[in-house]
C-alpha positions as CSV (number, residue, x, y, z in Angstrom):
1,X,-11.0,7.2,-17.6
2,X,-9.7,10.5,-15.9
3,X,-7.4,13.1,-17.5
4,X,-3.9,11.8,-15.5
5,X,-4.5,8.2,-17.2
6,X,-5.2,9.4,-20.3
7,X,-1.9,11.4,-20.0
8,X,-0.6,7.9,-19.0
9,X,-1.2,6.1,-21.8
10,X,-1.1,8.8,-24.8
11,X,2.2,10.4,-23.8
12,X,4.0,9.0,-21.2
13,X,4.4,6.0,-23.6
14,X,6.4,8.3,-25.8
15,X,9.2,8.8,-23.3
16,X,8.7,6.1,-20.6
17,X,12.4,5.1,-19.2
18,X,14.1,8.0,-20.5
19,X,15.6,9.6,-17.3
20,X,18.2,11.9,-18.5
21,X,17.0,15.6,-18.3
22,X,19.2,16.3,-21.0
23,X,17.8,14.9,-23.8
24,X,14.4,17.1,-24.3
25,X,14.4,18.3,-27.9
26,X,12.8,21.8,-26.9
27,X,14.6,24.9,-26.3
28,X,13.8,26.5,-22.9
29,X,11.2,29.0,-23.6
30,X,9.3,26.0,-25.4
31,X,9.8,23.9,-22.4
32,X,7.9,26.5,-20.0
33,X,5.4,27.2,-22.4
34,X,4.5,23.8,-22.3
35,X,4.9,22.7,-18.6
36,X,2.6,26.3,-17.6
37,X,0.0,24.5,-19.5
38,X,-3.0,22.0,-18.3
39,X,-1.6,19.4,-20.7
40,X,2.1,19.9,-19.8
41,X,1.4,19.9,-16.0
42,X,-0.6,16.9,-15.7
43,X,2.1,15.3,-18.3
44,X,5.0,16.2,-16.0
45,X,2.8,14.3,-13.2
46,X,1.8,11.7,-15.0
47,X,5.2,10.5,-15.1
48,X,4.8,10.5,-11.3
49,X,1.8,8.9,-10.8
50,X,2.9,6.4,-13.9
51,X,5.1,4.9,-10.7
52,X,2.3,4.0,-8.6
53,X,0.1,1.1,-10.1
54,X,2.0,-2.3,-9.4
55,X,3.6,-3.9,-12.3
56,X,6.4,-6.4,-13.0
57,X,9.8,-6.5,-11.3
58,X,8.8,-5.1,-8.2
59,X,7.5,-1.7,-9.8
60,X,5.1,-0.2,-8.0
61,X,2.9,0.5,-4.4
62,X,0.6,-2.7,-4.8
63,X,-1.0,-4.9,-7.4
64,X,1.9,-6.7,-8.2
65,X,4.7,-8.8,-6.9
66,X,8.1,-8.8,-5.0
67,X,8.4,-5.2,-4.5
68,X,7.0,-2.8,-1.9
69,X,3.6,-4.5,-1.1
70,X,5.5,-7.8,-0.5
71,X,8.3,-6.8,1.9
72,X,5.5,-4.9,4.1
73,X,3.0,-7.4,3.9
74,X,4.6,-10.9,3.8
75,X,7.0,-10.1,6.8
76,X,3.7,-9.9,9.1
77,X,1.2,-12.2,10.3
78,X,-1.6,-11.6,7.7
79,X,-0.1,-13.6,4.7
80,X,2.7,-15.5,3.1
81,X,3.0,-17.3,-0.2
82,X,4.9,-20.9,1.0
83,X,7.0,-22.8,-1.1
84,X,5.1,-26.3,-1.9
85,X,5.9,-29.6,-1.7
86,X,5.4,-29.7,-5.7
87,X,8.6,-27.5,-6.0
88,X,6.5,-24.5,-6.5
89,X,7.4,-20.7,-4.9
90,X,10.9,-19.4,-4.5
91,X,11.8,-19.6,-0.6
92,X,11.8,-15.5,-0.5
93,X,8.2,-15.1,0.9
94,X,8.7,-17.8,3.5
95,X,12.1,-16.5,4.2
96,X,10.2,-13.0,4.7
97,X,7.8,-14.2,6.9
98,X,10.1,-16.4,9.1
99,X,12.4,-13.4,9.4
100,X,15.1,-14.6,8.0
101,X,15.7,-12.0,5.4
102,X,19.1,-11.2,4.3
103,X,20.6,-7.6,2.9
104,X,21.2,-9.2,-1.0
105,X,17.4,-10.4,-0.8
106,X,15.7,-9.1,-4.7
107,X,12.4,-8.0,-3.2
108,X,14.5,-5.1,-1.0
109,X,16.7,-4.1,-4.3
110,X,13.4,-3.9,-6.1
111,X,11.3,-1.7,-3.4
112,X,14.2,0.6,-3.2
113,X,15.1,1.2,-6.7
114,X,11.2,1.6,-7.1
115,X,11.2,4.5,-4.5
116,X,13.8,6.1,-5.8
117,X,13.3,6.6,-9.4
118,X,10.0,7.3,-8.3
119,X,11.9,10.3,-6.4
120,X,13.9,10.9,-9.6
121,X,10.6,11.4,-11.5
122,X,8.9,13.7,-8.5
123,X,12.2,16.3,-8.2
124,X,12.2,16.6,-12.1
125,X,8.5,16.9,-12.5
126,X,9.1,19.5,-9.3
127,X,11.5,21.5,-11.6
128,X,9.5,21.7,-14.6
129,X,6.9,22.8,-13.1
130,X,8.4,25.5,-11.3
131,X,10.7,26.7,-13.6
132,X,7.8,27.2,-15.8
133,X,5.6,28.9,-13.3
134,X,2.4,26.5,-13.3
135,X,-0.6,26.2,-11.7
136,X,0.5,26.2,-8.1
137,X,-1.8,23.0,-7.2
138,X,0.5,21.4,-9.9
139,X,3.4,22.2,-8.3
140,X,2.0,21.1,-4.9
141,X,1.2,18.1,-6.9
142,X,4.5,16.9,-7.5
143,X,6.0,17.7,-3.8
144,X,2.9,16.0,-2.3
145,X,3.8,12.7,-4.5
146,X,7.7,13.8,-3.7
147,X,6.9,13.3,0.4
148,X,4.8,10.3,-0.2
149,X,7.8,8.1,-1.6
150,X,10.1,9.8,1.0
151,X,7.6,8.8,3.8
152,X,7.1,5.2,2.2
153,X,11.6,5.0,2.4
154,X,12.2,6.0,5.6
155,X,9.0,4.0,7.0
156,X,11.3,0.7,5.3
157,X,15.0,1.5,5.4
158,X,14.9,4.0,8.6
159,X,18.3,6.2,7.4
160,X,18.3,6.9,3.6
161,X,19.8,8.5,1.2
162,X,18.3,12.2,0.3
163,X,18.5,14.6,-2.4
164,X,15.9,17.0,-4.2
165,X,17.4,17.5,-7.6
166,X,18.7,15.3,-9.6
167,X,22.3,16.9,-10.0
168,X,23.8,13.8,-8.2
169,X,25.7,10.7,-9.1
170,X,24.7,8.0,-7.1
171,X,27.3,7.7,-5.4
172,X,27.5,11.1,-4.2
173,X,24.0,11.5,-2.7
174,X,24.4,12.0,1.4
175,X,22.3,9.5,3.8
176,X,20.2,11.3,6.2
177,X,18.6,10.4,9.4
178,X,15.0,9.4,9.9
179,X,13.9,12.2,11.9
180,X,15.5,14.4,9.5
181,X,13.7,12.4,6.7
182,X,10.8,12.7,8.8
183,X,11.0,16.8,8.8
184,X,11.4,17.4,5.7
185,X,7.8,15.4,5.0
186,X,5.8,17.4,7.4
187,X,7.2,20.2,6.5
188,X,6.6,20.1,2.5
189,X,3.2,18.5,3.6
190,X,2.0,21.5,6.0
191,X,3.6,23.8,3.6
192,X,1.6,22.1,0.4
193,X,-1.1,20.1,1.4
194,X,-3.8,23.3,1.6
195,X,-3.1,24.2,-2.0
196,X,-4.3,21.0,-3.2
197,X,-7.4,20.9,-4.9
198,X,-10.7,19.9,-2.4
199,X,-12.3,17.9,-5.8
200,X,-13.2,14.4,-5.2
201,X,-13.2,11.9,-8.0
202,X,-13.6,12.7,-11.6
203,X,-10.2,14.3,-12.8
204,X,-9.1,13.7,-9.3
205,X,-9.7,9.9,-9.2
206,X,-5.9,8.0,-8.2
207,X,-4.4,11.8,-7.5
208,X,-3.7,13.6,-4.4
209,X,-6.2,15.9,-4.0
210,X,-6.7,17.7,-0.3
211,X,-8.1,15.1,1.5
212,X,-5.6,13.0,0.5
213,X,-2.7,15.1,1.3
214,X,-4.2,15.1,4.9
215,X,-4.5,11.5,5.1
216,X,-0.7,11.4,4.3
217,X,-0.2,13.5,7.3
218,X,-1.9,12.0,9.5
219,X,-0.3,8.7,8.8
220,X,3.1,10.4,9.2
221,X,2.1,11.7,12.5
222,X,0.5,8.4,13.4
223,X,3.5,6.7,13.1
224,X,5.9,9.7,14.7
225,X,7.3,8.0,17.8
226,X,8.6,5.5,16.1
227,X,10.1,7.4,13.5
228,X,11.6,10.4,15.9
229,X,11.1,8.8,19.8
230,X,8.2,12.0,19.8
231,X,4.6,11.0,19.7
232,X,2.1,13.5,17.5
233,X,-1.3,11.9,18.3
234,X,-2.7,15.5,18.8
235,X,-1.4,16.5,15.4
236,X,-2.5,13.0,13.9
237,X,-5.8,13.8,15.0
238,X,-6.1,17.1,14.0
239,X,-4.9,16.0,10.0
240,X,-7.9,13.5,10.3
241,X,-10.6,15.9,11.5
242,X,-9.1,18.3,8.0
243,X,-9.9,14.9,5.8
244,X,-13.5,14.8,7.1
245,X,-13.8,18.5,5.7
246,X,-14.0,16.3,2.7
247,X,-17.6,14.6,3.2
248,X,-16.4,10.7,3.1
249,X,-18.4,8.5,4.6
250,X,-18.6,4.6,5.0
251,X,-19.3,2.8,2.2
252,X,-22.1,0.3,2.3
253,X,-22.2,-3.5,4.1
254,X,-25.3,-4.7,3.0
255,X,-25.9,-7.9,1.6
256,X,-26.3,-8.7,-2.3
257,X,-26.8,-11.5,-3.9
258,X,-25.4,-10.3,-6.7
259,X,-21.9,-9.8,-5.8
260,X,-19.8,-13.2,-5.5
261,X,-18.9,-12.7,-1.8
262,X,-22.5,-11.5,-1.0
263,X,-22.5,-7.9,0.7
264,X,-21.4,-4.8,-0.8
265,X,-18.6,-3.7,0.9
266,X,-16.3,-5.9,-1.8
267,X,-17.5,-2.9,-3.7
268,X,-14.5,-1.1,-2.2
269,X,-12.1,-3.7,-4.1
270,X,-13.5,-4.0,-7.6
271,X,-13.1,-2.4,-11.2
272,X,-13.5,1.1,-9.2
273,X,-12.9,1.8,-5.6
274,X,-16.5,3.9,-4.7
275,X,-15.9,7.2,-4.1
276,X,-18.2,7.7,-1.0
277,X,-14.7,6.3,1.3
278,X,-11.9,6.1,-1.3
279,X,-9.6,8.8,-0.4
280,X,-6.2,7.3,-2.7
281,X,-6.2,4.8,-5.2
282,X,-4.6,3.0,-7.5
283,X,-6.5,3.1,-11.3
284,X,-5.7,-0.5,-13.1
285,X,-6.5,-2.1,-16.1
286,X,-4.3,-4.6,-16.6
287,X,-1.4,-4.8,-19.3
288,X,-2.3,-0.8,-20.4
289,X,-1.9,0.8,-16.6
290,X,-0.4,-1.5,-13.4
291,X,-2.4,-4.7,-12.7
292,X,-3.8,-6.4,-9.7
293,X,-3.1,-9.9,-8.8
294,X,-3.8,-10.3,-5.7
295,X,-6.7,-13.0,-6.1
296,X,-5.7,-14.3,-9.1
297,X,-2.3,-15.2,-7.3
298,X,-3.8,-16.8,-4.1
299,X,-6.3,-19.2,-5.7
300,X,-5.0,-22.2,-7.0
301,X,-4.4,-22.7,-10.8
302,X,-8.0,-24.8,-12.0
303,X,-9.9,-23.2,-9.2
304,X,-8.6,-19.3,-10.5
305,X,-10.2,-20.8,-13.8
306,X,-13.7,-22.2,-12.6
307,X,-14.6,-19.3,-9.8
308,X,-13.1,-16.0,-11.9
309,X,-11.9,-17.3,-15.6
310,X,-8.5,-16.9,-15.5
311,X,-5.9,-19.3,-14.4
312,X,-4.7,-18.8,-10.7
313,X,-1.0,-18.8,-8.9
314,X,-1.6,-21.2,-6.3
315,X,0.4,-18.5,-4.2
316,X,-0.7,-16.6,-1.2
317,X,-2.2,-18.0,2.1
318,X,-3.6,-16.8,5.4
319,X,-2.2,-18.1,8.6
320,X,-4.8,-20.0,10.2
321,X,-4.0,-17.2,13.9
322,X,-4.8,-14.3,11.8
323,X,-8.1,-15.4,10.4
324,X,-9.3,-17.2,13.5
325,X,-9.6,-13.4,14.3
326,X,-12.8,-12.6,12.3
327,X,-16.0,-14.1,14.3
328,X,-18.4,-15.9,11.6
329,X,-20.9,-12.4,11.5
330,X,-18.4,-10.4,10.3
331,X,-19.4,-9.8,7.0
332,X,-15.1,-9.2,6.4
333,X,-14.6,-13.1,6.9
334,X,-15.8,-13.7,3.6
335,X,-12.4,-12.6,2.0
336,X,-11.2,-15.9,3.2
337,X,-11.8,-19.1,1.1
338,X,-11.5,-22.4,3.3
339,X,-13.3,-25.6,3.5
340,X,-15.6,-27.5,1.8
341,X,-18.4,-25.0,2.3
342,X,-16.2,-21.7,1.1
343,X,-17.8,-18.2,1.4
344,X,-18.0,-17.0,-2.5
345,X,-19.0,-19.4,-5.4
346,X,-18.9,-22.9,-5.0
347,X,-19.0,-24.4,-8.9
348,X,-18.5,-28.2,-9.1
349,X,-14.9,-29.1,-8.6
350,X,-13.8,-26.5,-6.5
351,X,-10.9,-26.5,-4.6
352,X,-11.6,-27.3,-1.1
353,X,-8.5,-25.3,0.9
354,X,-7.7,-26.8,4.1
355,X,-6.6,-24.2,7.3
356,X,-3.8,-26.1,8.2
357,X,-0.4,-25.6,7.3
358,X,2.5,-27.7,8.4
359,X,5.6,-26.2,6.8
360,X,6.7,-23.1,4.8
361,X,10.1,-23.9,3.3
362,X,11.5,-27.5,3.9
363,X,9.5,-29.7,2.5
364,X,6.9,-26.6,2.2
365,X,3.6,-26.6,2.1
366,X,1.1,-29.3,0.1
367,X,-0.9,-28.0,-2.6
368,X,-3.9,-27.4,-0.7
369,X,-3.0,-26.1,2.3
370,X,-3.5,-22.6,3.7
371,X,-6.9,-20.6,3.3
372,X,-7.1,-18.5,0.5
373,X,-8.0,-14.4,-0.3
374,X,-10.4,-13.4,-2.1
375,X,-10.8,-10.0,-1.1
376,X,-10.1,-8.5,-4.6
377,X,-12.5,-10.5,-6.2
378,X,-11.0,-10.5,-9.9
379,X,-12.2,-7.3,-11.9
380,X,-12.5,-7.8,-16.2
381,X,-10.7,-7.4,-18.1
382,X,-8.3,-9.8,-16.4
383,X,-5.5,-12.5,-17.9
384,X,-3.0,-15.1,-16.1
385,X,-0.9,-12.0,-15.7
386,X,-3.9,-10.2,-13.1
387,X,-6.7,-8.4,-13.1
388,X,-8.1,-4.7,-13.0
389,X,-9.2,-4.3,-9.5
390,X,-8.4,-0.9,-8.4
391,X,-6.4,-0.7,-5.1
392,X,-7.1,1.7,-2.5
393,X,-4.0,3.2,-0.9
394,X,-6.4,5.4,1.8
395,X,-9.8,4.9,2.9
396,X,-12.1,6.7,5.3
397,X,-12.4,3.6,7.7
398,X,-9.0,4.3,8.2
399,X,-9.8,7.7,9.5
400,X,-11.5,6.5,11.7
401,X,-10.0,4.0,13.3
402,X,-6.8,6.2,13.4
403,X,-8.9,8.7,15.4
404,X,-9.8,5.9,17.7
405,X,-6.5,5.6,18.3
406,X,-5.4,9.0,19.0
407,X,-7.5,9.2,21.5
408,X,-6.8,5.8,23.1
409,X,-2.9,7.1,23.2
410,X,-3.7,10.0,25.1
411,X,-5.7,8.7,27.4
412,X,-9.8,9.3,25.9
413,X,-10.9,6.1,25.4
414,X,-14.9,6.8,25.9
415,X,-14.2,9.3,23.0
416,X,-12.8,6.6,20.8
417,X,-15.5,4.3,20.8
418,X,-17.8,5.6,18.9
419,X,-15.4,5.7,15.6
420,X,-14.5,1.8,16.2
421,X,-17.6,0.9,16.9
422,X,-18.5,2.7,13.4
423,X,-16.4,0.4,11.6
424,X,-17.3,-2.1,13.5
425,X,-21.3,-2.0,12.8
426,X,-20.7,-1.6,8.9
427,X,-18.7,-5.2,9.3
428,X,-21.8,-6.6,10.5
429,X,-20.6,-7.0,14.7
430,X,-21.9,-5.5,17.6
431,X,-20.9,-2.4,19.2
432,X,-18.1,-2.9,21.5
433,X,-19.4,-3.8,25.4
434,X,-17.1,-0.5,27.0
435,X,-14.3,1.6,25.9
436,X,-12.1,0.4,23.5
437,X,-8.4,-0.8,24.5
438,X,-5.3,-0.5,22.1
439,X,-5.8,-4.0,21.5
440,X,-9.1,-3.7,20.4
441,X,-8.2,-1.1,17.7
442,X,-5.1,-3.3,17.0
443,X,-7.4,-6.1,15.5
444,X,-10.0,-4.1,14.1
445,X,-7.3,-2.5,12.1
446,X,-5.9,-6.0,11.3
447,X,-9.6,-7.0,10.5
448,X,-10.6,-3.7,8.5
449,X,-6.9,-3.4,6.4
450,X,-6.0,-6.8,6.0
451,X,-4.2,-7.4,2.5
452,X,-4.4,-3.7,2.3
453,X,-0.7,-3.2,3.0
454,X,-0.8,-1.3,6.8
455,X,-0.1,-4.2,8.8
456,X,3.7,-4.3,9.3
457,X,3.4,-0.8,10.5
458,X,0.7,-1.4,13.1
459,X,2.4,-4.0,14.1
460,X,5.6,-2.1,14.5
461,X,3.6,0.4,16.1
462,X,1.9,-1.8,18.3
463,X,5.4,-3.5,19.7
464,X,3.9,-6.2,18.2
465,X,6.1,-7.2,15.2
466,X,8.9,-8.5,16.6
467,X,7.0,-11.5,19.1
468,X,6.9,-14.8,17.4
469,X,3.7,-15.9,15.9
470,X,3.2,-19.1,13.8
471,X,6.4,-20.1,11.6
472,X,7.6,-17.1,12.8
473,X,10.0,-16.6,15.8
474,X,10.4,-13.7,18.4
475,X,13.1,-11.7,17.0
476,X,15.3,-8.4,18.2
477,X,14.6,-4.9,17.6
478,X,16.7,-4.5,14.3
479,X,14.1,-6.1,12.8
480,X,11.8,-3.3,13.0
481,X,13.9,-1.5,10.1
482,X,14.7,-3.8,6.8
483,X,18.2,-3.8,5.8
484,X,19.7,-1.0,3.4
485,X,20.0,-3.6,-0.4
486,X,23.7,-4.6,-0.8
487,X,23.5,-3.2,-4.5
488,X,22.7,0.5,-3.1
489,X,25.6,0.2,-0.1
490,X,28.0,-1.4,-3.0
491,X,27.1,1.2,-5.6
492,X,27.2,4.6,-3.0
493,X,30.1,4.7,-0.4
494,X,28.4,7.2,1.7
495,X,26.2,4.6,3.2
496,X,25.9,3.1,6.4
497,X,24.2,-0.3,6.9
498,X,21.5,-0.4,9.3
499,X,22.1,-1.9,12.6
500,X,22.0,-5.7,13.0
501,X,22.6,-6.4,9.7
C-alpha cells in the first residue's frame, strides 16, 4: 500500500468532511511547518486524491454508482442498467440512455457536487501548500488534480461556475465559458505538468506523476474543437509522444488458464492495474478506500454468488449493437457473458443471459435479458457492497490509439496504422488490410475502452452521440452538453441554464 493511501486511511479519517478552513487548531507558523513537510504535503493531497475512488452517493470518478461514471457512460451505447419486469431498477439509467434526462435528475446533482468539493479540496490543498512553501512537485500536485476536475466539469456541464480560492459563497461564484474553462487547464497544465515527478508506481501508484499529467493534456487537446470550435491534434500528439518518455508499453494478451476469462490482459482490471500500461488509477479496497462494483452489479444476484462469491445486482447490460462489434477472436469479447456457453466459468446453475432485450422502462426488461460484464472480474476482498478491482483512469493503449487519431484528423492515415494495428494484435485480430479510417479508430476505441468511462466523449467527438441507436432516438445538439442540476441554478443566481434545457 503506497504512502498517499496510507495518508488516506491514518489521517484523513481524522478530519474527513470538515470543509471550513477556519477550524484548524494550529497557529500559522505551525501550519507551514507542517504542510513544508513530506508528511504534511502528501496529507494536504491526500484529501484530494481521497475524492477519486467511487463510493456511495455518487462520490467519486468510477467504481461506484449514480455519479460521474454513470451519467458519461449510461447515456451512450455501451451500457445501461433497465428497469425489470420484477419492479427492480429505478427508471434513471433507462431514462439516461433513452435521452430523456431532465435538469432535477440525482445522478447530475451528485456528479456536480462531487466535482466541486473536489475543487474545494484542490484550491485549499493549493493554499497550504503554497503558503508553506513545499516541495514544488507538491504544489504541482495539487493544481494538476485542480485541472483534472475542472476538465472533467466543463467536458459535462459546458459553462460552469469557476473560482480558485475558496473565499466565495455559493452564490457569489461567477460562471465562466468553456473555452475559458478550457484555458485555464492547459495553461496550469503546461505551466505544471514538467515539475511532476517522472516515478512510475511505488509511492506514485493512483497519483499524478509526469506521464500522467501529459496524458491529461493530451486528452484536453484531443477533445479541443469541441470544447473551443479550434482543433489541437498537433498539440494532442505532441503531449502523447512526452507520455512515451515514460517507457509504457502494452501489457500482455496471452492466454491463461489460470485467469477466469482466460488471457491476461484482464490483468489490467484486477486487485492492481500492472504497471507496464497503467498510467492513472484508482487504488480500491472496498469499505477502507472507494470500491468497485462494476461486475458485482451486472451479474445477476445467485449467479454473482456461484461464479465470484458475493451476491450480484442483477443491474447493468450491454446492448446486443455494441457487442455484435467484437468478432469471436478478439480476446476483448470475453468481457461479455451471454448464452448457454458464457466465456468465464461455467459452474452448475449458471445463469444463462439471453442478448435480447425488448424494453427498458415500461414493462422493462425480464430478469434475464441483456448480456452481462464481466470485465472487472471481482477482486478479494469483496462484499454485496463491491469489490477491490482497481480502476484505471489512463492507459497506454489509449496513447496509442489517440495518436492514431491525430494523424487520421490531419490527414496521415499510413502513419496511423501502425499504433491501431498495435492494439489491435494484443486483442488477438489481424492487422488492419490498409490505412485506418476515423471509423475504424472509432470502434477500436469503443472495443479497447469499453466500461472504461471514454465513450460518451468519443462519441461526442465522433458526431456520433446524438444519432439514434437501439432504445435510443436521434436527438438535437443540446444534447451534447448535460443540463446545469436545478439545485446548483436554484442555490446560485449567477447561473445560466444551458441551452435546450
Amino acid at each position: 500500500m503506497n504512502r498517499i493511501v496510507i495518508t488516506i486511511i491514518l489521517i484523513l479519517a481524522l478530519f474527513s468532511g470538515c470543509t471550513d478552513v477556519e477550524e484548524t487548531v494550529y497557529d500559522n507558523y505551525a501550519a507551514e511547518e507542517f504542510y513544508a513537510s513530506e508528511e504534511g504535503s502528501d496529507a494536504a493531497l491526500a484529501s484530494v486524491y481521497e475524492q477519486i475512488p467511487g463510493n456511495w452517493n455518487g462520490v467519486g470518478y468510477a467504481g461506484a454508482d449514480r455519479g460521474w461514471y454513470d451519467i458519461n457512460s449510461m447515456s451512450t451505447d455501451e451500457q445501461v442498467v433497465p428497469h425489470r419486469t420484477t419492479g427492480d431498477w429505478e427508471l434513471t439509467y433507462a431514462k439516461l440512455h433513452k435521452r430523456e434526462w431532465l435538469p432535477s435528475h440525482q445522478y447530475f446533482n451528485n456528479a456536480w457536487n462531487w466535482l466541486y468539493e473536489s475543487v474545494f479540496q484542490a484550491n485549499l490543498a493549493i493554499k497550504q501548500l503554497e503558503t508553506a512553501g513545499a516541495d514544488p512537485s507538491k504544489i504541482a500536485e495539487a493544481r494538476v488534480l485542480r485541472a483534472f476536475f475542472y476538465y472533467l466539469l466543463m467536458d459535462a456541464f459546458g459553462n460552469v461556475p469557476f473560482y480558485k480560492e475558496n473565499n466565495m459563497a455559493a452564490d457569489q461564484i461567477p460562471q465562466k465559458n468553456r473555452a475559458e474553462i478550457y484555458e485555464f487547464v492547459v495553461s496550469e497544465l503546461k505551466e505544471y505538468v514538467d515539475d511532476l515527478p517522472a516515478k512510475k508506481a511505488g509511492d506514485y501508484y493512483g497519483r499524478f506523476n509526469k506521464w500522467a499529467g501529459y496524458t491529461l493534456l493530451a486528452k484536453v487537446y484531443l477533445n479541443a474543437e469541441v470544447y473551443t470550435g479550434e482543433a489541437k491534434w498537433q498539440e494532442c500528439l505532441e503531449a502523447c509522444r512526452k507520455v512515451e518518455e515514460g517507457g509504457y508499453s502494452l501489457h500482455s494478451g496471452a492466454m491463461d488458464e489460470s485467469h477466469p476469462l482466460g488471457s491476461r490482459y484482464f490483468e489490467l482490471f484486477g486487485d492492481k492495474c500492472p504497471n507496464d500500461e497503467t498510467i492513472l488509477a484508482i487504488y480500491t479496497t472496498v469499505n477502507v478506500v472507494g470500491r468497485n462494483i462494476m461486475t458485482i452489479r451486472s451479474l445477476g444476484g445467485t449467479d454473482g454468488t456461484l461464479l465470484a462469491g458475493s451476491n450480484g445486482w442483477n443491474g447493468t447490460i450491454v446492448p446486443k449493437d455494441f457487442l455484435k462489434k467484437f468478432s469471436d477472436n478478439d480476446i476483448r469479447k470475453r468481457q461479455f457473458r451471454y448464452g448457454s456457453d458464457p466465456y468465464g466459468p461455467q459452474p452448475e446453475g449458471f445463469m444463462e443471459y439471453s442478448l435480447e432485450v425488448n424494453n427498458l422502462d415500461n414493462p422493462g426488461a425480464a430478469p434475464n435479458a441483456g448480456a452481462r460484464n464481466q470485465k472487472f472480474w471481482p477482486a478479494e476482498p469483496m462484499t454485496g457492497g463491491g469489490a477491490s478491482n482497481d480502476f484505471p483512469i489512463y492507459r497506454y493503449a489509449d496513447i496509442l490509439l489517440m495518436k492514431a487519431e491525430s494523424h487520421v484528423r490531419m490527414g496521415s492515415s499510413g502513419a496511423a496504422k501502425s499504433f491501431i494495428d498495435q492494439v489491435r494484435e494484443r486483442a488477438g485480430l489481424e492487422p488492419l488490410d490498409g490505412a485506418p479510417t476515423l471509423e475504424d479508430i472509432y470502434w477500436e476505441r469503443g472495443r479497447e475502452l469499453a466500461f472504461e468511462g471514454h465513450r460518451r466523449q468519443d462519441m461526442i467527438r465522433f458526431g456520433k452521440f446524438t444519432e439514434a441507436h437501439g432504445f435510443a432516438p436521434a436527438v438535437d445538439d443540446h444534447y451534447r452538453l448535460f443540463p446545469i442540476p436545478t439545485s446548483a441554478l436554484n442555490e446560485n443566481p449567477n447561473l445560466t441554464q444551458n441551452p435546450g434545457y
